[in-house]
C-alpha positions as CSV (number, residue, x, y, z in Angstrom):
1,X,-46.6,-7.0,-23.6
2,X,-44.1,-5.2,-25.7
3,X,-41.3,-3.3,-23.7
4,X,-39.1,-1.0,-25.4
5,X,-36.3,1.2,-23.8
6,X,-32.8,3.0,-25.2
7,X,-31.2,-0.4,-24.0
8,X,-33.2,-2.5,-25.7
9,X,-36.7,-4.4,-26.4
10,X,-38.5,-7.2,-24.1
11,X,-41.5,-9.4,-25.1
12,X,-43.3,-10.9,-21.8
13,X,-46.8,-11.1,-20.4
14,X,-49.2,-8.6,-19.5
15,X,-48.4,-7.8,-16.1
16,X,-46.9,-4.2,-16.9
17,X,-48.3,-2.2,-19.5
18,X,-44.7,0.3,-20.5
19,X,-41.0,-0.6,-19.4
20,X,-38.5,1.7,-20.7
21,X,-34.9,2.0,-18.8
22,X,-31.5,4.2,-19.5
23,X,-28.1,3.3,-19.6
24,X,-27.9,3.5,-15.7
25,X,-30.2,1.0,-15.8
26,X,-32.9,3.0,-14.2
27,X,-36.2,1.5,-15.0
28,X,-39.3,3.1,-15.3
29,X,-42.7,1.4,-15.6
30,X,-46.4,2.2,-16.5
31,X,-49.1,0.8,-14.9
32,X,-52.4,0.7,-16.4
33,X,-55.6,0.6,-13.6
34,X,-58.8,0.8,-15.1
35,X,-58.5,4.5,-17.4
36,X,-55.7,5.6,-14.6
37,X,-52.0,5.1,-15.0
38,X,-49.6,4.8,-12.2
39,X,-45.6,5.5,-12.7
40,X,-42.9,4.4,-10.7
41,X,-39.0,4.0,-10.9
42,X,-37.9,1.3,-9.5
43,X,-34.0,1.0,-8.4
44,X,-30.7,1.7,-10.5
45,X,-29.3,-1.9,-11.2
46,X,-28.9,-4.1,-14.4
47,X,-31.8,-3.8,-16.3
48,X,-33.0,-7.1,-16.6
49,X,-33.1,-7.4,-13.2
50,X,-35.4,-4.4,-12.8
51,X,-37.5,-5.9,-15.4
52,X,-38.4,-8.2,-13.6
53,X,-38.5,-6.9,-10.1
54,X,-41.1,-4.7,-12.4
55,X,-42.8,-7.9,-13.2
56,X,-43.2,-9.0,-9.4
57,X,-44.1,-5.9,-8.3
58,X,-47.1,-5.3,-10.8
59,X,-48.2,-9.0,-9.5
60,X,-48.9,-7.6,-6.0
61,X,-51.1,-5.3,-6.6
62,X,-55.0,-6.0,-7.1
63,X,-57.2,-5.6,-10.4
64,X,-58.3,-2.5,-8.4
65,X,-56.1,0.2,-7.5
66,X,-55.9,0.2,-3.2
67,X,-57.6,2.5,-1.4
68,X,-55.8,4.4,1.7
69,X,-55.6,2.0,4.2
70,X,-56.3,5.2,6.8
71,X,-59.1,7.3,4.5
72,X,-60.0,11.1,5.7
73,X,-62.8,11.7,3.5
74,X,-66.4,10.1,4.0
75,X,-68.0,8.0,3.8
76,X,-64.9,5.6,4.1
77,X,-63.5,7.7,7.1
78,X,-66.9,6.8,8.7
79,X,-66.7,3.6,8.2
80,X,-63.3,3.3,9.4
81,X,-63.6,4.9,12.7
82,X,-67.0,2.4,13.1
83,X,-64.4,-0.4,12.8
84,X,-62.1,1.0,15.5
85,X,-64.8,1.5,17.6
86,X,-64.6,-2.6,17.3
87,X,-60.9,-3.2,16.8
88,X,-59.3,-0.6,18.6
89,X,-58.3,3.0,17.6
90,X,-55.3,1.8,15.4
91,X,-57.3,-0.3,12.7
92,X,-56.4,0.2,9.2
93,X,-58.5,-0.9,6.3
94,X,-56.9,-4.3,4.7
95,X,-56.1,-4.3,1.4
96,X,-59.9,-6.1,1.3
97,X,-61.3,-3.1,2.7
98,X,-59.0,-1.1,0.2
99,X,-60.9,-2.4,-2.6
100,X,-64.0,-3.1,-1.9
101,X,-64.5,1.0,-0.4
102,X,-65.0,1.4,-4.3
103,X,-68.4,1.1,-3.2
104,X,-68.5,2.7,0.1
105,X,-72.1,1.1,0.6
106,X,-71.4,-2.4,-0.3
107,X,-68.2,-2.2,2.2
108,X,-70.8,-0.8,4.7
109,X,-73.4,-3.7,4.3
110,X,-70.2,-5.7,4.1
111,X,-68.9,-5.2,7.6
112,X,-72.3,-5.0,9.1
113,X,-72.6,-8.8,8.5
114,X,-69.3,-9.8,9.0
115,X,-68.6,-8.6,12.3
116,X,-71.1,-9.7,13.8
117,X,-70.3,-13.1,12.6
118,X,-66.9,-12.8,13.8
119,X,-68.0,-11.1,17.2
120,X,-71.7,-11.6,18.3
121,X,-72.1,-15.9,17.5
122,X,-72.6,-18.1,20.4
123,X,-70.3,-20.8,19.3
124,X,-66.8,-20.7,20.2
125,X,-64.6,-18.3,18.6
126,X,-61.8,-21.1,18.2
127,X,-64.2,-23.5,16.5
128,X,-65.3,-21.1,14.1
129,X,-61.6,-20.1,13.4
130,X,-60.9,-23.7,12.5
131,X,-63.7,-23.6,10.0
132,X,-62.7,-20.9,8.4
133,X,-59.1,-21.6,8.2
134,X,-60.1,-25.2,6.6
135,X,-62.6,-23.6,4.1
136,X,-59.5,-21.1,3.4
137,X,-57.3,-24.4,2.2
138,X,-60.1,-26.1,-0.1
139,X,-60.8,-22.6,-2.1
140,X,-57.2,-22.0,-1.9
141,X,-57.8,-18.1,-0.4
142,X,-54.2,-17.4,0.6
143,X,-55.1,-14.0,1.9
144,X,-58.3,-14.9,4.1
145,X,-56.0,-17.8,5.9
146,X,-53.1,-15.5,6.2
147,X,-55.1,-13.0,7.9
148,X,-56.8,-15.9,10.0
149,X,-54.2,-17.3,11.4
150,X,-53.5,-15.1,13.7
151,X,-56.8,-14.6,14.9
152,X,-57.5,-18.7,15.5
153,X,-53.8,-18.2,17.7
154,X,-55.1,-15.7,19.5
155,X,-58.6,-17.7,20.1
156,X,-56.9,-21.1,21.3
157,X,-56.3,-23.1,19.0
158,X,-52.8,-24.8,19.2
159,X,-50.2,-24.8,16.0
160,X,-51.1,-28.9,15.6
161,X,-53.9,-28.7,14.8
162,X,-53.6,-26.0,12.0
163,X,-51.2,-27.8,11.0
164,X,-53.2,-30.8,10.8
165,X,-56.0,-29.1,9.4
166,X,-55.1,-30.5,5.4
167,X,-55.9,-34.4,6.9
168,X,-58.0,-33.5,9.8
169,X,-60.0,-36.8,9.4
170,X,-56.7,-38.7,10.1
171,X,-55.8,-36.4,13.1
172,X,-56.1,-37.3,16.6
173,X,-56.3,-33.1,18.1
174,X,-59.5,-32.8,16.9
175,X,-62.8,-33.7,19.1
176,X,-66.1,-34.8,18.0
177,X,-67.7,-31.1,17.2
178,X,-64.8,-29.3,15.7
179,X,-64.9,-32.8,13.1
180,X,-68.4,-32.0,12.8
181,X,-67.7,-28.4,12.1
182,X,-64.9,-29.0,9.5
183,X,-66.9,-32.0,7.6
184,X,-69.4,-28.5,7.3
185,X,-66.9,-26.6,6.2
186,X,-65.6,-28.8,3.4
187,X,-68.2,-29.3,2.1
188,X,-69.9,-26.4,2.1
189,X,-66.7,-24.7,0.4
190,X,-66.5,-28.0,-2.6
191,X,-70.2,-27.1,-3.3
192,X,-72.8,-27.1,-4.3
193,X,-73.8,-27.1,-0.4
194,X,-73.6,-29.3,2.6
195,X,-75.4,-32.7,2.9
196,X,-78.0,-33.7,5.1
197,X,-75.6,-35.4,6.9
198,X,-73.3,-33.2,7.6
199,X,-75.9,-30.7,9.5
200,X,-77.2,-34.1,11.0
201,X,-73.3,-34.2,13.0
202,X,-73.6,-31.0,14.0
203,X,-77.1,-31.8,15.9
204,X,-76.3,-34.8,16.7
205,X,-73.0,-33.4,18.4
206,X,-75.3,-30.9,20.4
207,X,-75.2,-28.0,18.5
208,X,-78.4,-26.4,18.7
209,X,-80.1,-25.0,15.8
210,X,-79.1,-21.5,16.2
211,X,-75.9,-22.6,16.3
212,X,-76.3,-24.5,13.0
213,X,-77.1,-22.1,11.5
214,X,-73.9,-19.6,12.5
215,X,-71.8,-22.5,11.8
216,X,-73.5,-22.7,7.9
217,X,-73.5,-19.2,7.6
218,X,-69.8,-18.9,8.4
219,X,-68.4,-21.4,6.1
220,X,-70.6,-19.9,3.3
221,X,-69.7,-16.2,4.0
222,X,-66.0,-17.0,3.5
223,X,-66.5,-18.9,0.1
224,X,-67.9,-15.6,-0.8
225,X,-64.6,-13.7,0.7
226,X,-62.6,-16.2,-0.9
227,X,-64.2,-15.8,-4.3
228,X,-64.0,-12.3,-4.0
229,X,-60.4,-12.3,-3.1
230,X,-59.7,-14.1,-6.5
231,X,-61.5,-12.6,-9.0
232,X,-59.6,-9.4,-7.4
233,X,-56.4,-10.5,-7.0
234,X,-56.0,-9.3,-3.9
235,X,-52.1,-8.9,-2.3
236,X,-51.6,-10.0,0.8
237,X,-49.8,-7.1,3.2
238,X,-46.2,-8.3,3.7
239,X,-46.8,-8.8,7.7
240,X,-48.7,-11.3,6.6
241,X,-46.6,-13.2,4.4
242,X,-45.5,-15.6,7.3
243,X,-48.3,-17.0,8.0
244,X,-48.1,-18.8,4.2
245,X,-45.8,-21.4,3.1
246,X,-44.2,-21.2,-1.0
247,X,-47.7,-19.6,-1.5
248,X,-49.9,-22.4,0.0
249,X,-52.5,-22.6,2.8
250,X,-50.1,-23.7,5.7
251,X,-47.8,-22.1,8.0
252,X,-44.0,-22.4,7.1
């Protein structure tokens, strides 16, 4: 990136397409979406400093510009006030949602399989929380574990054994099907897919195969969100930012 201004010239990476600032030390930048361009102004301090507040602040924001978090227009306003029928009349898209409603229909087919993974499987809800935290940590998906923290809290399981999730094998908070379940979820977030063994534990720990197969479906449905997350860069919403440590899968 070249970045030319009345108080002088910068040479950096690609994160911001145009910097120019004044003698105040007013910066403005130029943001390049797709064919869209997005100004802003950010602060009045010394200009290097705005540069690279400019820098930071182009890094939080996905490949694809964010959708409003509350839309008004269908089909997306459909779609949210489906969700709240679910969630409760104060839901707000995530910035997941806020991208992917780019195509309204895929975010429809989207939440038609997700929910119901979330909130219509037999197995417990803490169990499957666990798996999807771990998967979370091996594909590295700082915003799916951020926003599942909260949700495996709020299920039952206890701060240990997140915390303990990274050596699980080694932990003693774990019984004998939630190992099962996160042996599944490792491996079926490494690739290419779970072994025979590992579905062996799970019916040899009792799970039944309708269960099984929730269990298999969940860990594979969030490499997906995770891979998805990447390849758009998605920024996690600052009330979330707690729930990571310097950027990694754990709590602080």
């Amino acid at each position: 990136m070249h970045c030319q201004g009345i108080g002088g010239e910068y040479r950096s990476t690609s994160l911001v397409d145009k910097v120019a600032f004044d003698h105040n030390g007013v910066v403005l930048i130029q943001l390049r979406v797709g064919a869209e361009w997005d100004n802003a102004v950010i602060g009045s301090m010394p200009a290097e400093k705005n540069i690279r507040q400019a820098f930071f602040w182009r890094q939080t924001m996905s490949h694809l510009p964010l959708l409003p978090a509350v839309p008004t227009e269908p089909p997306l306003s459909d779609i949210l006030a489906d969700l709240r029928t679910l969630a409760g009349p104060d839901f707000e898209f995530p910035n997941l949602y806020r991208v992917m409603g780019h195509s309204p229909e895929m975010l429809r087919a989207w939440v038609a399989f997700a929910w119901p993974l979330r909130l219509k499987a037999t197995t417990s809800r803490s169990l499957r929380e666990l798996l999807i935290l771990r998967g979370a940590q091996v594909c590295n998906a700082k915003f799916e574990w951020a926003h599942h923290v909260p949700m495996a809290f709020s299920a039952g399981v206890s701060r240990a054994q997140i915390d303990a999730l990274e050596h699980w094998r080694q932990a003693d908070c774990f019984d004998a099907r939630q190992r099962a379940a996160l042996r599944l979820a490792e491996e079926v977030s490494i690739g290419p897919a779970a072994t025979p063994e590992a579905i062996a534990e799970l019916r040899a720990c009792g799970f039944t195969d309708g269960e099984v197969v929730e269990l298999t479906l969940t860990a594979s449905f969030y490499v997906c969100v995770a891979r998805f997350l990447g390849s758009m860069d998605m920024p996690l919403e600052p009330e979330y930012e707690k729930y990571v440590a310097n950027g990694q899968c754990r709590l602080p």
